[in-house]
N, C-alpha and C positions, 0 to 999 in steps of 0.2 A: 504494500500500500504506500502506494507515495501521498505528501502534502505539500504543495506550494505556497507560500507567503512571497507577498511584497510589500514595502513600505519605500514608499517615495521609489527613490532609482537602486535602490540593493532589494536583491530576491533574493528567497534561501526555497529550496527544494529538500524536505525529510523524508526518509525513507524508514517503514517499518518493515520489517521481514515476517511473513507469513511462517510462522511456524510448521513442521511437516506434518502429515496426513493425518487426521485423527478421525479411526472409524467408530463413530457413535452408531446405536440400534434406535430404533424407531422409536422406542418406550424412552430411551434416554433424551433423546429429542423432546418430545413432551414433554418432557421432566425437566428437563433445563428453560426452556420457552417459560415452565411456571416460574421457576426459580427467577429467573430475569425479570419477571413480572411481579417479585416479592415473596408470592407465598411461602409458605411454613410449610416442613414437610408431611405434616399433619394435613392440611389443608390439599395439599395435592395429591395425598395419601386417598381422600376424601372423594376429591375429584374423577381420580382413575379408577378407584374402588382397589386400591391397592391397601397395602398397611404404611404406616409411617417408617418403618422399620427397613421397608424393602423400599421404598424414595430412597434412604438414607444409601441404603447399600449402592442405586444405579449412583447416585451422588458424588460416594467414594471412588465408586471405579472408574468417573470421568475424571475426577481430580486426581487417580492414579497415571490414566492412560496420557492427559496431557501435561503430569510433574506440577499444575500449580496449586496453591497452599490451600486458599478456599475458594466457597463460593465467588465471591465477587471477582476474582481474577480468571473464575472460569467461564462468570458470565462477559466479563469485558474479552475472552479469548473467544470464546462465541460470535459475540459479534463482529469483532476483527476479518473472521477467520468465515462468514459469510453461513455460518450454521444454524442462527435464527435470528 
């Protein structure tokens, strides 16, 4: 992903690097969409008729498969990264 800025007559071009391929399942895609959107795993547990327990679990494994700490960097990699 690039960004361009300019102010007056100096431009600066940023480039962020798409990190490599990360194969989420269809249930986790859901499940991240709600997460972005705030919910509780409870709440989304609610939603899919899943349990809370087992939100938590896809939760972990996307924060395993793409190395970052939490929620919120998994949802900003999401978005970056063209997933939801």
């Amino acid at each position: 992903m690039t960004l361009s800025m300019s102010k007056g007559d100096k431009s600066c071009i940023l480039y962020f690097p798409i990190e490599g391929d990360v194969n989420y399942s269809k249930r986790e895609i859901e499940i991240l969409k709600l997460v972005s959107l705030g919910f509780s795993s409870k709440k989304i547990g609610e939603q899919l008729f899943i349990s809370s327990h087992t939100v938590d679990t896809h939760r972990r494994n996307m924060l395993k498969k793409t190395g970052k700490k939490d929620s919120t960097e998994l949802v900003f990699y999401a978005k970056e990264n063209g997933l939801i």
